[in-house]
C-alpha positions as CSV (number, residue, x, y, z in Angstrom):
1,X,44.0,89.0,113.2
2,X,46.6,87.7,110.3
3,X,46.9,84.1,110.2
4,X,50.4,83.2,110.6
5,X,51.6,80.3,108.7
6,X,54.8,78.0,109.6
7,X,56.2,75.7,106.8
8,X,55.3,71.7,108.3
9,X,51.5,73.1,108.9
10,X,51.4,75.1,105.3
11,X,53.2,72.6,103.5
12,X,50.7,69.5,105.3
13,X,47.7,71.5,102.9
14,X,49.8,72.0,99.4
15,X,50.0,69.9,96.3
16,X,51.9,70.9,93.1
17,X,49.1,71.0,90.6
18,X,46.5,73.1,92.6
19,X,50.0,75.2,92.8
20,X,50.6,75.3,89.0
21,X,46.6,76.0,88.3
22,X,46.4,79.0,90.9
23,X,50.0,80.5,89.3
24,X,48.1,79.7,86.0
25,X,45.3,81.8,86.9
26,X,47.2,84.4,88.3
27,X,48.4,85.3,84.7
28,X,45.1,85.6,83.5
29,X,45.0,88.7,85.7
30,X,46.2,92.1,85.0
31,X,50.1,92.3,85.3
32,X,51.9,92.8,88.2
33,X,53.5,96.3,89.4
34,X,56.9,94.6,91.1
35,X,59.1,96.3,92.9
36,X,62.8,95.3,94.5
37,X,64.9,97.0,97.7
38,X,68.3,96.5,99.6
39,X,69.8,97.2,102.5
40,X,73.3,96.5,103.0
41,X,75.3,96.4,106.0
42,X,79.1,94.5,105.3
43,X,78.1,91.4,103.9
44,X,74.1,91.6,105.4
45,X,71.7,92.0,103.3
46,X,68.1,92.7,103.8
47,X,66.2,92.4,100.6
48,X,62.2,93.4,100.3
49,X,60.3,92.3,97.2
50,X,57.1,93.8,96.7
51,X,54.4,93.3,94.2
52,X,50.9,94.2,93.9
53,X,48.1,92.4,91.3
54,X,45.2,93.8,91.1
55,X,42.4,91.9,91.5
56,X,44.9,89.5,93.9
57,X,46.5,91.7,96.3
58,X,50.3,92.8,97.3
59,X,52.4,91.0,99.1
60,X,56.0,92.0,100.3
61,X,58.6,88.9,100.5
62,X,61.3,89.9,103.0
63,X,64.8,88.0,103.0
64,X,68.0,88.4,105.4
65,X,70.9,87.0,104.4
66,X,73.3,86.7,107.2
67,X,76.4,84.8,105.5
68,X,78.2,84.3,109.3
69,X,75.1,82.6,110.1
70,X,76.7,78.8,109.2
71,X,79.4,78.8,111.3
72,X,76.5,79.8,114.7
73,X,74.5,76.8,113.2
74,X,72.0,78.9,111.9
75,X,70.3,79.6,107.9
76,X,72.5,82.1,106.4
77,X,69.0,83.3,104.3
78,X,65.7,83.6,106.4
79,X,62.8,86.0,106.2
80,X,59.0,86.5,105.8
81,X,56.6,86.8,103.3
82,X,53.3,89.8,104.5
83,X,50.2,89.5,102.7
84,X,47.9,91.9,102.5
85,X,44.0,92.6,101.3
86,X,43.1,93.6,97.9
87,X,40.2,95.0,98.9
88,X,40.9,97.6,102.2
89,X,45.2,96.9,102.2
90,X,44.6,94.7,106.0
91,X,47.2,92.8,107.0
92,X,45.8,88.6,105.7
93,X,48.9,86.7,106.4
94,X,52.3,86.3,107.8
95,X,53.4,83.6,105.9
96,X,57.5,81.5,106.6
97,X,59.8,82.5,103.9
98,X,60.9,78.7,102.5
99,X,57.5,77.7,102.6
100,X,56.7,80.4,99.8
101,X,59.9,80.4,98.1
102,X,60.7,76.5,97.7
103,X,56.8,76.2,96.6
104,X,57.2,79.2,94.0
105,X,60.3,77.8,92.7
106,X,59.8,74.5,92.0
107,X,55.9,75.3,91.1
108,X,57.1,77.9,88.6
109,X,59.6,75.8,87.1
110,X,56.8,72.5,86.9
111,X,53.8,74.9,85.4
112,X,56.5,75.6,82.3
113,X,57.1,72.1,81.7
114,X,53.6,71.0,82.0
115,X,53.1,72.8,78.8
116,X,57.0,72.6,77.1
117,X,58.1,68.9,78.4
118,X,56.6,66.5,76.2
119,X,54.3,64.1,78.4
120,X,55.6,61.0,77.8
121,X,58.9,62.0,79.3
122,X,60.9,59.2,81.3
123,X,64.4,60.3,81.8
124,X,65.0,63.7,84.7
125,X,68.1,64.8,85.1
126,X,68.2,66.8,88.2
127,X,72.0,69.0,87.8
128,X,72.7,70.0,91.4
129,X,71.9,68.7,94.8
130,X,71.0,71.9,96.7
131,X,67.8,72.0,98.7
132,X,66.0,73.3,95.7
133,X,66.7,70.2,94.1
134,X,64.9,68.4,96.8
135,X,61.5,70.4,95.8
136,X,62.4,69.9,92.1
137,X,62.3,65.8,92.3
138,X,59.2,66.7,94.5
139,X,57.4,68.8,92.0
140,X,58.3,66.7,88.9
141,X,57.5,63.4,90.6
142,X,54.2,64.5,90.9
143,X,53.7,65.8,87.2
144,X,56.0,62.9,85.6
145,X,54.9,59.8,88.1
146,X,56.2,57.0,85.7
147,X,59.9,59.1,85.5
148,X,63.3,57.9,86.5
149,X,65.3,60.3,87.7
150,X,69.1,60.9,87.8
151,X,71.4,63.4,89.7
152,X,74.4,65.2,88.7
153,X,76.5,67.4,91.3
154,X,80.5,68.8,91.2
155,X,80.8,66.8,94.8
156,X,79.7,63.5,94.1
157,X,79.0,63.5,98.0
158,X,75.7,65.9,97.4
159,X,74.2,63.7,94.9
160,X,75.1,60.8,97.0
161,X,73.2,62.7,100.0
162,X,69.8,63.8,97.4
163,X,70.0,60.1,96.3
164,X,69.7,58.2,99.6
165,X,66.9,61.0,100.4
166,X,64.7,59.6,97.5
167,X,65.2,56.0,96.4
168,X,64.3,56.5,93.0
169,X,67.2,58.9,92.5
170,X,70.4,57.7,91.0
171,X,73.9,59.4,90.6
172,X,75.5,60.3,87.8
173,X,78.9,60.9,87.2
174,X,79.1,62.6,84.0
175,X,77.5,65.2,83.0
176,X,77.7,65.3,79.4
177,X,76.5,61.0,79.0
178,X,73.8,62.2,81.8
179,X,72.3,65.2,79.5
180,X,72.1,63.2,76.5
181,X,70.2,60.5,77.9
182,X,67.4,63.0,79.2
183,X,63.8,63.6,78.3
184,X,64.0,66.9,80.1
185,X,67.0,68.9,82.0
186,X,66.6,71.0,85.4
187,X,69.4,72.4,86.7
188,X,69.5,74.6,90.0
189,X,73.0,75.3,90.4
190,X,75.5,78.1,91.7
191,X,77.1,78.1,88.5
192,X,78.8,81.6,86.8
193,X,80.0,79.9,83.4
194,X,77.5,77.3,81.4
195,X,77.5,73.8,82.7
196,X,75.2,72.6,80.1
197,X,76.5,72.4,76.6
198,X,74.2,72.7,73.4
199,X,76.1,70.3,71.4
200,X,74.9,67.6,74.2
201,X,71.1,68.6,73.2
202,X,69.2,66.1,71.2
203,X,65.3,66.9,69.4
204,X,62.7,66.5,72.1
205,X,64.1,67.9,75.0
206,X,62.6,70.1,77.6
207,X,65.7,72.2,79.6
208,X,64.5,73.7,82.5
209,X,67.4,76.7,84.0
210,X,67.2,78.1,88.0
211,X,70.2,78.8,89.4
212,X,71.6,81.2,87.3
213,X,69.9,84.6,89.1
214,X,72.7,87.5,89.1
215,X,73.8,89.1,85.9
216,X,77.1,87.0,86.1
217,X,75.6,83.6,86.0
218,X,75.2,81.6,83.6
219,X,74.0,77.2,83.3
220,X,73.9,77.3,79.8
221,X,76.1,78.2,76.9
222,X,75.2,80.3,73.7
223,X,74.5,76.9,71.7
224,X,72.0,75.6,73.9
225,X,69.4,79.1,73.4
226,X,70.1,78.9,69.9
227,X,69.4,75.0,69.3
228,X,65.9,75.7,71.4
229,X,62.9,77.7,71.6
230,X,63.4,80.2,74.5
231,X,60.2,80.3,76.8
232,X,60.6,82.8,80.5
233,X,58.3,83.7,83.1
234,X,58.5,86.8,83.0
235,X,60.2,89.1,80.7
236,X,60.2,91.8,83.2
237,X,61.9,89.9,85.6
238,X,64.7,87.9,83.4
239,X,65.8,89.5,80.0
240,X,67.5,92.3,81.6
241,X,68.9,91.4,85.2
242,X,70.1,87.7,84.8
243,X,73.2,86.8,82.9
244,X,71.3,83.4,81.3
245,X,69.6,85.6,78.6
246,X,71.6,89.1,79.5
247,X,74.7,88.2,78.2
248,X,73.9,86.2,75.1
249,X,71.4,89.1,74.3
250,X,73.9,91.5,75.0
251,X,76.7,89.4,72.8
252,X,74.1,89.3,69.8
253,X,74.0,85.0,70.3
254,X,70.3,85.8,70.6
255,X,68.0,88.6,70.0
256,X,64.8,89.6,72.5
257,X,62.2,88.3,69.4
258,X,64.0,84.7,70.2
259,X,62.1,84.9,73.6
260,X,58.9,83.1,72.3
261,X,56.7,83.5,75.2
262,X,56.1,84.5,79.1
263,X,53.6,83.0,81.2
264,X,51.5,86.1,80.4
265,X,51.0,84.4,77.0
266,X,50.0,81.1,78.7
267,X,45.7,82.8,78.2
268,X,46.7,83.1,74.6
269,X,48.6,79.5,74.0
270,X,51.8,80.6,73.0
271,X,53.3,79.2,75.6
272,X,53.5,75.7,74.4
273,X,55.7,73.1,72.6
274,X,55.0,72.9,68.8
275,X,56.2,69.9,68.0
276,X,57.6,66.3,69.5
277,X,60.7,67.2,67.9
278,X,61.7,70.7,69.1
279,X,64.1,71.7,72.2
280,X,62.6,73.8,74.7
281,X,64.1,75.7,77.0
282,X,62.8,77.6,80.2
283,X,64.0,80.6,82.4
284,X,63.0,80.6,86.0
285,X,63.3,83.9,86.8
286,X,61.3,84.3,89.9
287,X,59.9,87.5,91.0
288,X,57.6,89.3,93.7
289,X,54.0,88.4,91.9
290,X,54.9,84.7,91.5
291,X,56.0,85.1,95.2
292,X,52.9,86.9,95.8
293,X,50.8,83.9,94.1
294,X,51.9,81.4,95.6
295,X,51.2,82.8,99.1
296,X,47.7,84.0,97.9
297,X,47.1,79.8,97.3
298,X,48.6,78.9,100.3
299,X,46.5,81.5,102.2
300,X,43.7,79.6,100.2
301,X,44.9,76.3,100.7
302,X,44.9,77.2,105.0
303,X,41.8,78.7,104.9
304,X,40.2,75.4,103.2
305,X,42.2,73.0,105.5
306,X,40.2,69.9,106.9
């Protein structure tokens, strides 16, 4: 029988940097096949990602987004995430959707700046208060444990809210003063035009992008990838479906050999800040086989439980 996984008794056996070292060793394995579908009825949507690694094994991450759903008091997105065996293609796991994708997004996002942030950074500017910023002040509290951490939000309500759920949060109320006095930048927002200006960048800062994730959406203007050295998870998954790099590449602001590395290169160390004085900046794509990693390590992680 599959174990079946909820998200308070998954979560209870997770921490972020067995995460980050299982997504590490995933990209030492042979790449992914990926693979995205839709199904659309009015303004439902069921979305399957797929991926297989070999080596690893598939997983398909399934997602229904019911936008009614608010107004009956229930998630508008919800889903599932089905692993399956490497070995004979058996059914392993049934594992809940936010469990895997609020642990592959903040993990994916705290593996890049574990090698791009420079360690002795202080100042975390978290820009939005959404519940992926939640995970975010998670992750990078674990990895940054001596930080101070600020919030920035276009209702001052929601960083109000994020800020009374973790006492070491404070709000800020401009965004420009708040950039500049960061170490590193993640932003998780709903934005379509850049939030983030490159003019407010200063030498040393690690910029960490998320919400942008349609071809329309931007965080970050053209100045920003051309002050800094461009790092992604996956080129698959980012240089041609997600307006962040998309439209600047499409614009000539940047070209495709400005994208320095992907975690693919992380075996080969290219994926790694050069200097104390450079500006990095990070793409969170997503993607099925990070999807399908993480759930392989919290399969793991169950298994190995008390």
């Amino acid at each position: 029988m599959p174990e079946i996984i909820g998200f308070a008794e998954g979560e209870a056996c997770l921490n972020w940097a067995e995460l980050c070292a299982a997504l590490e060793r995933g990209h030492s394995l042979p790449r992914a096949e990926i693979a995205d579908s839709f199904l659309y009825r009015g303004p439902d949507t069921l979305l399957n990602r797929a991926a297989w690694i070999d080596g690893l094994g598939l997983a398909v991450k399934s997602a229904t987004i019911f936008p009614a759903n608010p107004a009956r008091d229930k998630s508008a997105v919800n889903g599932g995430v089905c692993l399956y065996s490497d070995r004979d293609g058996t059914l392993e796991a049934i594992v809940d959707f936010h469990l895997v994708t609020k642990w592959k997004t903040a993990g994916d996002s705290l593996l890049a700046a574990t090698r791009l942030a420079r360690p002795d950074s202080r100042e975390i500017l978290i820009v939005g208060a959404g519940t992926v910023a939640h995970a975010l002040y998670e992750a990078y509290a674990s990895a940054f444990p001596q930080a101070r951490f600020t919030v920035w939000n276009r209702s001052a309500v929601g960083a109000e809210r994020l800020a009374m759920s973790f006492p070491r949060i404070a709000v800020a109320r401009d965004l420009e003063s708040a950039v500049r006095a960061a170490d590193i930048v993640t932003s998780a927002t709903m934005a379509t035009q850049p939030l983030i200006r490159g003019a407010w960048l200063r030498p040393g800062q690690h910029l960490d992008l998320i919400g942008a994730f349609r071809p329309d959406m931007r965080e970050a203007d053209d100045a920003a990838l051309q002050r800094a050295r461009i790092f992604v998870d996956s080129r698959e998954t980012t240089l041609g479906h997600i307006g962040e790099l998309k439209i600047p590449l499409a614009s000539g602001a940047i070209a495709e050999t400005d994208i320095v590395a992907d975690f693919y290169d992380l075996p080969g160390g290219q994926f790694a800040r050069r200097s104390a004085d450079e500006i990095t900046l990070f793409k969170n794509g997503g993607g099925a086989h990070l999807d399908l990693m993480t759930c392989a390590h919290i399969l793991d992680a169950w298994r190995g439980r008390g």
